[in-house]
Every structure is written in structure tokens, then in C-alpha cells.
C-alpha positions as CSV (number, residue, x, y, z in Angstrom):
1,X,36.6,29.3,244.9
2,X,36.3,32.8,245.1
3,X,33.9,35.1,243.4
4,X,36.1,37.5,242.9
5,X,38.4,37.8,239.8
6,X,42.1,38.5,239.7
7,X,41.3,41.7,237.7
8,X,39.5,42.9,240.6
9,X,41.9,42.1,243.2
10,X,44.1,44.3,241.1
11,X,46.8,41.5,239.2
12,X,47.4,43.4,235.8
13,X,46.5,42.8,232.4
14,X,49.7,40.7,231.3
15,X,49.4,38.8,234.2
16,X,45.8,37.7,233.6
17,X,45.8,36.8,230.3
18,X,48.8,34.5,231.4
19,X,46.8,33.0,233.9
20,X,44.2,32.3,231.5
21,X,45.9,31.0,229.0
22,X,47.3,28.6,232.3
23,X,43.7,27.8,232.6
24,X,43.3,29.4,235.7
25,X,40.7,32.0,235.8
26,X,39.7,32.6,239.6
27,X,41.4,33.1,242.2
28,X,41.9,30.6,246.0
29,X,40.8,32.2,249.3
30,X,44.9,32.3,250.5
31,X,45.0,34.4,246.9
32,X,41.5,36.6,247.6
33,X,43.3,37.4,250.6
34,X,47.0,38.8,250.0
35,X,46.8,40.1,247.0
36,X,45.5,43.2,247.4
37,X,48.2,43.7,250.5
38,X,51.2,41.9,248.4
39,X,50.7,43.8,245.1
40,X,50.8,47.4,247.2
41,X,54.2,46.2,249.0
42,X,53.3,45.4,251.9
43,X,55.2,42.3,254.1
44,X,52.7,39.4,254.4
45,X,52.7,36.1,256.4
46,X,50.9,33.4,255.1
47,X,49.3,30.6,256.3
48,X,47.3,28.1,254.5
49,X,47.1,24.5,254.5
50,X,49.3,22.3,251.8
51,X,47.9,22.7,248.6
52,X,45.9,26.4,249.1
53,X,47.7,27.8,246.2
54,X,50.6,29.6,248.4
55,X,53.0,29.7,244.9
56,X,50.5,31.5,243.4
57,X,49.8,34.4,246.0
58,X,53.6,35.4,246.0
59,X,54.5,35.1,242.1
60,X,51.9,37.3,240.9
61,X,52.9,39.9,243.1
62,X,56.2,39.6,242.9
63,X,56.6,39.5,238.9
64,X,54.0,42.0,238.9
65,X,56.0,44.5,241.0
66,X,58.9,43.8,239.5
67,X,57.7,43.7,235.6
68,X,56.1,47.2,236.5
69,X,56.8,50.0,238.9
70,X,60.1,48.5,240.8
71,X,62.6,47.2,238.5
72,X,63.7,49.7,235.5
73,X,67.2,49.4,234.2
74,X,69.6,47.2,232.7
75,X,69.3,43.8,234.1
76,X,73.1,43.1,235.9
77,X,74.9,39.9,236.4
78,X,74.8,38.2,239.5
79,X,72.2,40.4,241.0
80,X,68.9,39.3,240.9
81,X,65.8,41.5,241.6
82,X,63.7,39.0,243.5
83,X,64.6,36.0,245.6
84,X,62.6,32.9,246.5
85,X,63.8,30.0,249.5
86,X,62.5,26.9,249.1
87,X,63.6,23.8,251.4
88,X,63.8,20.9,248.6
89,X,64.7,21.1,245.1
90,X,61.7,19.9,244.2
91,X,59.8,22.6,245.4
92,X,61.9,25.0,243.7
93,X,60.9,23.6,240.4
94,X,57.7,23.7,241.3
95,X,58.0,27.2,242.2
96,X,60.1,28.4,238.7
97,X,57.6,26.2,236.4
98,X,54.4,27.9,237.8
99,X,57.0,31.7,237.7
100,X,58.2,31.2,234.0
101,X,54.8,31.9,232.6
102,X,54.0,34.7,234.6
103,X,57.5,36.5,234.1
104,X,57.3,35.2,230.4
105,X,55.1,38.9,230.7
106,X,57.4,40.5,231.3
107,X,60.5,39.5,229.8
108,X,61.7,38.9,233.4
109,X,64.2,36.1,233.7
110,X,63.6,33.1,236.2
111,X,66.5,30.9,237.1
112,X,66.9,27.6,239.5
113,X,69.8,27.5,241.9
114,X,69.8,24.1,244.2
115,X,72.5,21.6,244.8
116,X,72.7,18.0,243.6
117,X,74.0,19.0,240.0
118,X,77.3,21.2,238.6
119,X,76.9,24.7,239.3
120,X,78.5,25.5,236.0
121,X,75.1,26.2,234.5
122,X,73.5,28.6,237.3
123,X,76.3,30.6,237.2
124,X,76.1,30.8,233.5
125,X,72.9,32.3,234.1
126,X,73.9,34.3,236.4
127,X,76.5,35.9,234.7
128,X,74.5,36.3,232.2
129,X,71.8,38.0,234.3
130,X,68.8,37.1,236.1
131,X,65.6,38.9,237.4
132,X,64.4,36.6,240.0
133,X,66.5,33.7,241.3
134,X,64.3,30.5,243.3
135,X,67.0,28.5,245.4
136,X,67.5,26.1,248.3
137,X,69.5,27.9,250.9
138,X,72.5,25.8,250.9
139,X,74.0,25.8,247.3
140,X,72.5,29.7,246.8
141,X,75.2,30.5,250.2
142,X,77.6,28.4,248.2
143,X,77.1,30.8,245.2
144,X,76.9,33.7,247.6
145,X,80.9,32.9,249.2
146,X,82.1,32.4,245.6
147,X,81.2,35.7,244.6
148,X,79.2,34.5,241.5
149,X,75.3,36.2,243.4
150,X,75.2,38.8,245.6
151,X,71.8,40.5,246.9
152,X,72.2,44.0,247.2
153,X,69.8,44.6,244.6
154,X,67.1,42.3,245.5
155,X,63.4,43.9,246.5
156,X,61.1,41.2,247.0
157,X,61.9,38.4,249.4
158,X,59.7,35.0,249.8
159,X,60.3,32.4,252.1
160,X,58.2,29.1,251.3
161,X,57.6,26.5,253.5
162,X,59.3,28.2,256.6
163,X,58.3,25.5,258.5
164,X,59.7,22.6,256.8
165,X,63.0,24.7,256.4
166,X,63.5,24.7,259.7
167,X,62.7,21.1,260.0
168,X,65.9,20.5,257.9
169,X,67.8,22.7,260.0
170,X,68.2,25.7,257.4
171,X,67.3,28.4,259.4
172,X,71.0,29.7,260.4
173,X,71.7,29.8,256.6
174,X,68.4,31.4,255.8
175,X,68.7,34.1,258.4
176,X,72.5,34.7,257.1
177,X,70.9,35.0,253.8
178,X,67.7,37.0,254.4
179,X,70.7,39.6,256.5
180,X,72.2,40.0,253.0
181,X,68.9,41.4,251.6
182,X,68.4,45.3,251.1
183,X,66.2,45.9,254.6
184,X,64.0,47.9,252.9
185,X,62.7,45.0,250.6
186,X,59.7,43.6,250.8
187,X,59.2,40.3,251.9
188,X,56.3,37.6,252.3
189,X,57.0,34.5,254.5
190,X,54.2,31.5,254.0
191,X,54.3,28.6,256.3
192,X,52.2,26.4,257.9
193,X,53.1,26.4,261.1
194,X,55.4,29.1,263.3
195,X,57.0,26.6,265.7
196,X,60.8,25.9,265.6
197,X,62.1,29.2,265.4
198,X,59.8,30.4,262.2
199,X,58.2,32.8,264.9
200,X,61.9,34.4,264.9
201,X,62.5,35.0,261.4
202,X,59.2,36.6,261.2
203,X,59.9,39.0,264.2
204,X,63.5,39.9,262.4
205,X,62.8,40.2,259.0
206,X,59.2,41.0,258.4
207,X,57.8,44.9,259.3
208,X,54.7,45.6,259.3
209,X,53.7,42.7,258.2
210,X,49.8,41.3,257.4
211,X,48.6,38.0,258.8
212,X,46.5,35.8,256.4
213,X,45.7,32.8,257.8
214,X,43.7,30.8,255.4
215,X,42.3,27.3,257.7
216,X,44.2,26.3,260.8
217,X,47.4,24.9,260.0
218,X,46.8,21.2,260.3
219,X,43.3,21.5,259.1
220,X,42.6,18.3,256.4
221,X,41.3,19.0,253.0
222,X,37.5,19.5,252.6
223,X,37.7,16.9,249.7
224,X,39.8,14.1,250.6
225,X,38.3,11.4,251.5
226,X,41.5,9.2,254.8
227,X,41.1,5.5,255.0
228,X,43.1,3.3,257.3
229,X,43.2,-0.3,256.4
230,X,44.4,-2.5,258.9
231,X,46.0,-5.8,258.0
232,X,47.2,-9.0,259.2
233,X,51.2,-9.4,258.3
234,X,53.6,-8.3,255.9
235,X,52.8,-10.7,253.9
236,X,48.4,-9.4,253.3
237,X,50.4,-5.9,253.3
238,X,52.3,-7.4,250.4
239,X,49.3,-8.1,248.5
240,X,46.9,-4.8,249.6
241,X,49.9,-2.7,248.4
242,X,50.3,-4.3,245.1
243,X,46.3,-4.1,244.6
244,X,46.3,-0.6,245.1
245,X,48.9,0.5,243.1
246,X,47.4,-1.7,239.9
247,X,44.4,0.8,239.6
248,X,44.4,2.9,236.0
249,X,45.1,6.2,238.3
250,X,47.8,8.5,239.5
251,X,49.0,7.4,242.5
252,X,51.7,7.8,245.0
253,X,53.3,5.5,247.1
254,X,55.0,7.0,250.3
255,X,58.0,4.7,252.2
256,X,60.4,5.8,254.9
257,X,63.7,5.2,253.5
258,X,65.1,5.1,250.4
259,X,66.4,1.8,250.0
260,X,62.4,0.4,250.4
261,X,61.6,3.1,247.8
262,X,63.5,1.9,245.2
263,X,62.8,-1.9,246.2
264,X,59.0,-2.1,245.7
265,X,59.3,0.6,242.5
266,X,61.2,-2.1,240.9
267,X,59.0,-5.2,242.5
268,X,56.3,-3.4,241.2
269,X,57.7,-2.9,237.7
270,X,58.4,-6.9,237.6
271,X,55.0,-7.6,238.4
272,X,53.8,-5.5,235.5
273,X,52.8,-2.3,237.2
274,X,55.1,0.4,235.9
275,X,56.6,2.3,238.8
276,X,59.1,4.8,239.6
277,X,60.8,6.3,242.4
278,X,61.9,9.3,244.0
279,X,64.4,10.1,246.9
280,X,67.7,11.3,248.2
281,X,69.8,8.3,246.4
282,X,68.9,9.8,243.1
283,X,70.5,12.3,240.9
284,X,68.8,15.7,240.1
285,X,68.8,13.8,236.4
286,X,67.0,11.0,237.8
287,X,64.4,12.9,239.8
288,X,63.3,14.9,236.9
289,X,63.1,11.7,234.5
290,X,61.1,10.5,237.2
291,X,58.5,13.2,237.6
292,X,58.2,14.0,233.9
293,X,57.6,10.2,233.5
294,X,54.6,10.3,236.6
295,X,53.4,14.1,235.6
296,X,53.0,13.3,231.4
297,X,51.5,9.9,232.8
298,X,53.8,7.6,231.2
299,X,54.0,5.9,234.6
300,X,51.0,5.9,237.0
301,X,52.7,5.1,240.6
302,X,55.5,6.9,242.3
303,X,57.0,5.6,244.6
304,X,58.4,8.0,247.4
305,X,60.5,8.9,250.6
306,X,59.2,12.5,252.3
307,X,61.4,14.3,250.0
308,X,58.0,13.9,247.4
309,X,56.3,15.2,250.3
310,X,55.9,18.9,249.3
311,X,56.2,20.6,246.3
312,X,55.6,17.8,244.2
313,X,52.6,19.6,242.4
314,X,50.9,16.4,239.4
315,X,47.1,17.5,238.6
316,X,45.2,14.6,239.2
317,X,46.8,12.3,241.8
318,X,43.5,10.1,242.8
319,X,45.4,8.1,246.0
320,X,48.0,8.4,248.2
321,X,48.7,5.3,250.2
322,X,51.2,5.5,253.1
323,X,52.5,2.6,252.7
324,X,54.6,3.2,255.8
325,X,52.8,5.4,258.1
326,X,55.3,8.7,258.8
327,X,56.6,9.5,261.8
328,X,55.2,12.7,262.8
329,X,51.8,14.3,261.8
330,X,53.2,16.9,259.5
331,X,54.5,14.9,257.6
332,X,51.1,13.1,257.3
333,X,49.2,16.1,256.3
334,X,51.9,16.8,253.5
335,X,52.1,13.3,252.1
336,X,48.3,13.3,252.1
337,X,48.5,17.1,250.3
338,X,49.3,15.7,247.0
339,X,46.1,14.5,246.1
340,X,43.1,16.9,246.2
341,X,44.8,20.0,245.5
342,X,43.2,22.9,243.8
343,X,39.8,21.8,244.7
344,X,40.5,18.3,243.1
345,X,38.9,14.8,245.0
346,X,41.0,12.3,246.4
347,X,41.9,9.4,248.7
348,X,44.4,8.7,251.2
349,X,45.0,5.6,252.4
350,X,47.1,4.4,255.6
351,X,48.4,0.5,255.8
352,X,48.8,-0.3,259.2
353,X,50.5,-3.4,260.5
354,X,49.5,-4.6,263.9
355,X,52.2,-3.4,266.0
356,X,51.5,0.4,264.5
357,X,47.7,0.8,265.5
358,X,48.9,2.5,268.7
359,X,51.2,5.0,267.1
360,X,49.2,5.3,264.0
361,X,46.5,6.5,266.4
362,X,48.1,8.7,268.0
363,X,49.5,10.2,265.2
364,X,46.2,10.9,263.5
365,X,44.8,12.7,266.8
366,X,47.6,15.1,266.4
367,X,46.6,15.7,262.4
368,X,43.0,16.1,263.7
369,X,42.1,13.1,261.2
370,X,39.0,11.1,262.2
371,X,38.6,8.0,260.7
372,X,37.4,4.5,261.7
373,X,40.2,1.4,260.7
374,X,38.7,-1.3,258.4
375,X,40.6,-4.7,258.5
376,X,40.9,-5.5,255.1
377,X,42.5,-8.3,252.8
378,X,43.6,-7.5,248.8
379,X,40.6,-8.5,247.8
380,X,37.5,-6.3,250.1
381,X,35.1,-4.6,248.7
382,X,36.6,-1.5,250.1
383,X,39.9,-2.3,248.1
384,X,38.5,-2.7,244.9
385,X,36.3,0.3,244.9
386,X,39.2,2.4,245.6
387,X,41.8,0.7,243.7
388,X,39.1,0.6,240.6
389,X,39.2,-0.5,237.0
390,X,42.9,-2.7,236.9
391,X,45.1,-1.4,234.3
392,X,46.9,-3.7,232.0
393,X,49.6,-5.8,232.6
394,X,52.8,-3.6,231.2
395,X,55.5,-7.1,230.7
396,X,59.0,-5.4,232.2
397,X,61.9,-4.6,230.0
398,X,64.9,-6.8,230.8
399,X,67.3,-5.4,232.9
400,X,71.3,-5.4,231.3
401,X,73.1,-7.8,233.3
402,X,75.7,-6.0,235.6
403,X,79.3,-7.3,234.9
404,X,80.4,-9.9,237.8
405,X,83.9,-9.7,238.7
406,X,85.2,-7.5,236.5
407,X,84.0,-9.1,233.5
408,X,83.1,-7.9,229.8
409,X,84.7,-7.0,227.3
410,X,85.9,-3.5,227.5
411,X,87.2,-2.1,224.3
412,X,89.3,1.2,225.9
413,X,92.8,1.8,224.7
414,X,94.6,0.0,228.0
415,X,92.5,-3.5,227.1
416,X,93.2,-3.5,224.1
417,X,96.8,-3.4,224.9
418,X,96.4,-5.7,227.0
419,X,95.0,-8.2,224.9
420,X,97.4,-7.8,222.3
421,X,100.0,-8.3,225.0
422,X,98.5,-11.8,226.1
423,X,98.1,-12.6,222.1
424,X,102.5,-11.6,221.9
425,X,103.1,-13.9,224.9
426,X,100.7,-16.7,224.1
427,X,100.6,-19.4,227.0
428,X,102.6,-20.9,229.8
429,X,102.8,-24.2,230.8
430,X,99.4,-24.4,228.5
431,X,97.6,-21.7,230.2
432,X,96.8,-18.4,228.7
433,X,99.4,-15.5,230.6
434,X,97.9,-13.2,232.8
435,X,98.8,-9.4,231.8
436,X,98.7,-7.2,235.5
437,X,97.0,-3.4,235.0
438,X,100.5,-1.8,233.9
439,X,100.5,-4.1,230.7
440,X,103.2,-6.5,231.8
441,X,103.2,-9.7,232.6
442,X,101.8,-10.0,236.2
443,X,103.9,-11.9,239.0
444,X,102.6,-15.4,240.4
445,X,101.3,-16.3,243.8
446,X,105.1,-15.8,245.3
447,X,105.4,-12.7,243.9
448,X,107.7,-13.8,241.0
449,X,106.6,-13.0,237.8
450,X,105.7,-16.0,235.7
451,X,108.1,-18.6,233.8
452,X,108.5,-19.1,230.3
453,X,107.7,-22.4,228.1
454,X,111.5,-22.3,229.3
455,X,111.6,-22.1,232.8
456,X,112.7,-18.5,232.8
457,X,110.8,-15.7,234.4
458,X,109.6,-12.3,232.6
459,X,110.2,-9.1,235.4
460,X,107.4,-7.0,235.4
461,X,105.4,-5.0,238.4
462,X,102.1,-6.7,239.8
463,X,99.5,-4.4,240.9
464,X,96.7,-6.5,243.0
465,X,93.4,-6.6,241.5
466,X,90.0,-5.0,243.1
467,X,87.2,-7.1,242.4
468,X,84.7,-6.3,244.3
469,X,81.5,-8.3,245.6
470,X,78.2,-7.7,244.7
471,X,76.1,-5.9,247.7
472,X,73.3,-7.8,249.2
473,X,70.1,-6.1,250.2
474,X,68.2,-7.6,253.4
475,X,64.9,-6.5,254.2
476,X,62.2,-6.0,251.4
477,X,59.9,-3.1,250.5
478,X,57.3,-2.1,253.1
479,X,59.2,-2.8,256.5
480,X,60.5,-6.5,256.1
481,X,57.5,-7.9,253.6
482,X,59.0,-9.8,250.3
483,X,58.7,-7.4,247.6
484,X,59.9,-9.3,245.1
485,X,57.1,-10.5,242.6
486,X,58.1,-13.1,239.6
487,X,58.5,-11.3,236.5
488,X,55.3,-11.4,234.6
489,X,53.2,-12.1,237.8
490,X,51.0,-10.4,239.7
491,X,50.1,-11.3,243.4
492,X,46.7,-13.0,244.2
493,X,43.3,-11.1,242.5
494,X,45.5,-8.2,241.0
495,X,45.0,-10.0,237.6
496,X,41.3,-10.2,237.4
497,X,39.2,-6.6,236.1
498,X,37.7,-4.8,238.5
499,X,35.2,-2.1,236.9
500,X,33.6,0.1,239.8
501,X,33.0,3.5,239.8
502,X,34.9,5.9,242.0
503,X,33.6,7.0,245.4
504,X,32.3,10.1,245.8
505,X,34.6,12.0,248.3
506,X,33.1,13.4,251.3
507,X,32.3,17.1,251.0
């Protein structure tokens, strides 16, 4: 923390009391050090490690600029004032949720434009008109072709998280996009790194601009504590994983694909932890039932792929675990930022199988990370001190039984024709007559349709039917280790209370 104040650094009035009212009353170092350059206009480039308090160096100026000397007039449709890129969607929520009560000021307008979802609603808003738009590049170029957004107008442009945007491969949109923008604008870029191209953007877009580089960029956090605990099979990794996660704190749970994700959320959830996941399978609904569920603390584990990796911003996550080690060091240092963030404590823990120790330490080099592996079991000391007091066993709600077959008992206009249809024509030859998806009588094996107490045979068409079978998933959470617990189980030594007090984190 910083002695100085935002008042000093020159934020105004509004903007103070809102961030005070936010709880936040003094400013981060990457803050300290634009502001006083952002809030007179000039183009910055950031750099600070993953949780620095980037989002809060570029709103302040930017609603402050625009709430006060820049932006008079009637607000127009479709053409915002201010623009943010972000690379996930989740990041862009991040980014309008800490924006809103800054603009809130101002009476500036903040509005979310990603994909995932039905535009119908973003171009609502922005038809209805919009100071400052935050979007992921691909469905604001979408927006862009239809006509519905245009940037003209806009005269502040920030670009989060270059780096990881050109990790996705965004940067030909994002150069299209940043081409549209008013060259006189202002813009700030943060990112971690400059490699991949970033270097480009900055030598095309930004004039003048001011380096602030706040740590190296893969410098760890001060306060978090790495741990790499080394174990025997899948089978220990099983039971270490499940240990960890029973603990009574905010945790999260990273996995490299999605399909493992969702696995050990719900083997978890069996097993009376309450877990839920996050990834690319899941609709935008989904995600934010999710993280409202982990953020209000209704749920204490996520369980997530990279896309958690940044801009998932929960106060007082106490442990990561990488449950799979990720494949690159970025990646590590992200995962590892959502835990002591804002000057917070916190762990990070690695579970390494022993076919990974090679990669996992290289890996680490490359992070600068410098920790000793422990070979541990689910129930060593070093376990249990980090996993702490045990919360209590939540039993799982039953699942509804998916129909097999085509089953149930659907009560829709067409089945209930049917039915009455099958009721008309009672039996043949003793067994109940089949009705085919038209509503007539469906045609036999041969193709005929079916005979009469009689002998005779109804006409009617025969459409075949679709069942389908039900898909079978191989390979369990974790990278092959069974992650299904019996319901109302927990795996060996998770049951038992474990009351130690936290670790204090190395300074």
C-alpha cells in the first residue's frame, strides 16, 4: 500500500467517495503510478503482475474523464464514449462490476457486450445508448458488421490483458477494431507480458505513451505461500484432492479440460463437498449461477478449466490447488493469481503425479517459483494444516433421473393425440397398437402397416424412431484417477475434524 491517497493523485471528489463507500481507501503502487499520467490524457502501458489492481488504474481515469471535461452532450445510440477489450467474458464482468459504481457518479452508462448469449439485449442497450461499452473482441466485431455499434465517437481506449488476447489469437480482430477508433483517443494498454505481437499493437496504436511497469512480469506474489506435493498414483491423488477441497475455505480447483471439470465438481458434490464448475461447455447462464454461488459463498470449491484463470476476481480465495499442473508458466502464475490478491494471504498448491516431476520442474523455473516438493499422503501433517478445520458433510440433492429411450410421459398436444389414438384402436392380436410420430398407425417390421383383430391392415406412413443411447464417459477427474465417491461418503480421513490454525504465509 501506498501512502498516498487517491485525492492526492488527483481522482475527483465523486470518484472518491465511491471508492470509499467500495471500501477502498488507498490506492496500489500500478495505481500510485498512472494515475497522475492517465487522468491528464496521456497513452499508458501497463505492466503489473495478476492481481496489482490493473481494473482499477484504467476506470478511474477513464469515467473520470469522461464524467467531466470530455464527454458533454446528448448520449447517442450505438456510439459509446469509451471502450474496454477484454479476452474472456469473465473478465469483462469483472471489469463492468468494479466500472458501474464508479460511473454510477456520473450517470455514465456501462454495458457488457460478449458472446455466448442472444445479442438481443446489448443491442437494446445500445440503441438505447451507452457511455462506455466493455466487450470481448469477437461478438463487439459482430455488433460492429451489423451496424448496431460503431466507434467514431469513442475517446478512451483500454486494452486488458493484451497478452492473453493474443494467446487466443484475437489480435487481427483487435487491431481491426482499435483502426475503427478516433486516432486522436486516448488509449491505455495493460499486459503482462509484450511477446506475441503485443509489442505491435503498442508501436501502432499507442503515441506517446508512458511505461509503468509495476514488478517484472512473472514476478510471484509477496504473500502467497507455492507448495508442491508429490504423490504416489491416481489413486493417493484421489484422496489428497478430496482432503483439500473439504477445508471450511474458498477454494479453487484448476483441471485441464472440461470434461474432468465437471466430473470431480460433481464427485465432489456426491461425497458431500458442495462444488461447482466453470468452463467452455457452460452457458453464460450457467457460469454466472456458478460464480454468484462461489463469490456469496454458498459453495466453497470451484472447480475450473483456464478460462477461471483471469478475471475471476472472489475476495478471499485461501487455496488454489492445480490439480492438474498447466501447461505453460503463464498459465501457472494466473491460476495461482486468484488467491492473494489485493494484498490478501494465500496458498497454492501443485499435485504432481510421478511421471510430471520433470515437466512440473521445469515449468516452475520458467515462473521463477522456488519451492522444495514434499511427498505427501491425504492424511500429512502438511495436508491438514493447509486443508484446516473440515467443514460439514453437505448430503447431495438427488439428481432427476434422465429419461432412457424416449421414455416419460410427455403431456404436449402431439402425445396426447397420440394416446387417444392407441385408446380408439385398442389392441392387435392382444398387444397394445403402436401409433408412428404422424399419429397413425405405424407399419410393422415389413413395412406393412399392422393387421386388424381381422386380418386386415390400416395404411398409414411410418417414420423410424431416434432413440438415442446414453454417452459413456471414460477417464475420471484428475487425469484417469476414479472420481466417483459413493453418495454420502467421503474418502479415507476426510470425515474426521481437523482444527489447526492457518499458516502464516511467507512475507
Amino acid at each position: 500500500m501506498s501512502e498516498k491517497t487517491f485525492s492526492v493523485l488527483g481522482v475527483p471528489a465523486p470518484l472518491v467517495a465511491a471508492l470509499t463507500a467500495a471500501g477502498i481507501d488507498s490506492p496500489f503502487p500500478i495505481q500510485v503510478d498512472t494515475l497522475p499520467d492517465t487522468l491528464s490524457g496521456r497513452d499508458v502501458l501497463g505492466r503489473g503482475k495478476t492481481g496489482s489492481g490493473k481494473t482499477l488504474a484504467f476506470s478511474i481515469p477513464m469515467v473520470a474523464r469522461l464524467g467531466g471535461t470530455l464527454a458533454g452532450g446528448r448520449r447517442r445510440p450505438g456510439r459509446p464514449l469509451g471502450l474496454v477489450l477484454a479476452p474472456t467474458r469473465e473478465l469483462a464482468t469483472q471489469i463492468t462490476n468494479t466500472m458501474v459504481p464508479l460511473a454510477d457518479a456520473y450517470d455514465l452508462r456501462v454495458t457488457t457486450i460478449f458472446g455466448g448469449i442472444s445479442q438481443a439485449r446489448q443491442v437494446a442497450a445500445l440503441k438505447a445508448g451507452v457511455d462506455i461499452v466493455v466487450a470481448t473482441p469477437g461478438r463487439l466485431e459482430d455488433l460492429m458488421k451489423q451496424g448496431f455499434l460503431h466507434l467514431d465517437a469513442i475517446e478512451i481506449t483500454v486494452l486488458d490483458e493484451a497478452d492473453h488476447m493474443a494467446d487466443l489469437g484475437f489480435l487481427p480482430i483487435v487491431t481491426k477494431i482499435l483502426k475503427a477508433t478516433p486516432t486522436g483517443g486516448q488509449r491505455l494498454l495493460f499486459s503482462a507480458t509484450l511477446d506475441n505481437g503485443v509489442d505491435k499493437l503498442v508501436n501502432q496504436f499507442l503515441h506517446n505513451e508512458v511505461l509503468h511497469s509495476v514488478d517484472e512480469a512473472n514476478s510471484p506474489v509477496a504473500q502467497m505461500t507455492h507448495h508442491v506435493f508429490e504423490t504416489s498414483g491416481n489413486d493417493a491423488k484421489k484422496d489428497l484432492v478430496y482432503k483439500l477441497a473439504s477445508g471450511t475455505g474458498r477454494r479453487i480447483l484448476f483441471m485441464r479440460t472440461k470434461h474432468h471439470a465437471k466430473k470431480l465438481a460433481k464427485a465432489l458434490t456426491d461425497a458431500g463437498i458442495p462444488a461447482v464448475d466453470l468452463h467452455g461447455n457452460l452457458s453464460q447462464p450457467q457460469r454466472d449461477r456458478n460464480l454468484a454461488a462461489f463469490g456469496e459463498g454458498n459453495v466453497k470449491v470451484l472447480v475450473a478449466t483456464d478460462v477461471a484463470a483471469r478475471g475471476v476476481h472472489v475476495d478471499n480465495v485461501e487455496l488454489v490447488i492445480h490439480v492438474d499442473p498447466p501447461m505453460e508458466h503463464k498459465a501457472y502464475l494466473h491460476r495461482s493469481g486468484r488467491t492473494a490478491r489485493a494484498g490478501a494471504e494465500g496458498d497454492v498448491v501443485t499435485i504432481c503425479l510421478p511421471t510430471q516431476q520433470k515437466d512440473l520442474a521445469s515449468l516452475l523455473k520458467k515462473a521463477d517459483i522456488q519451492v522444495v516438493p514434499q511427498k505427501v499422503t491425504a492424511n500429512s501433517p502438511e495436508v491438514l494444516e493447509l486443508t484446516g478445520e473440515i467443514a460439514e458433510y453437505v448430503k447431495p440433492q438427488p439428481r432427476e433421473a434422465k429419461p432412457q429411450g424416449g421414455g416419460g410421459n410427455s403431456n404436449g398436444k402431439n402425445a396426447q393425440r397420440k394416446r387417444a389414438l392407441r385408446e380408439a384402436a385398442g389392441t392387435v392380436n392382444g398387444r397394445p397398437l403402436r401409433v408412428g410420430r404422424d399419429g397413425q398407425p405405424a407399419r410393422d417390421r415389413s413395412g406393412r402397416p399392422p393387421a386388424n383383430e381381422n386380418g386386415t391392415r390400416r395404411t398409414g406412413a411410418n417414420k423410424p424412431s431416434t432413440n438415442g443411447g446414453a454417452r459413456s464417459y471414460g477417464s475420471a477427474a484428475g487425469g484417469g484417477q476414479r472420481a466417483a465417491a459413493s453418495a454420502g461418503s467421503r474418502p479415507a480421513g476426510a470425515g474426521q475434524r481437523q482444527r489447526s490454525a492457518r499458516p502464516k504465509a511467507n512475507q
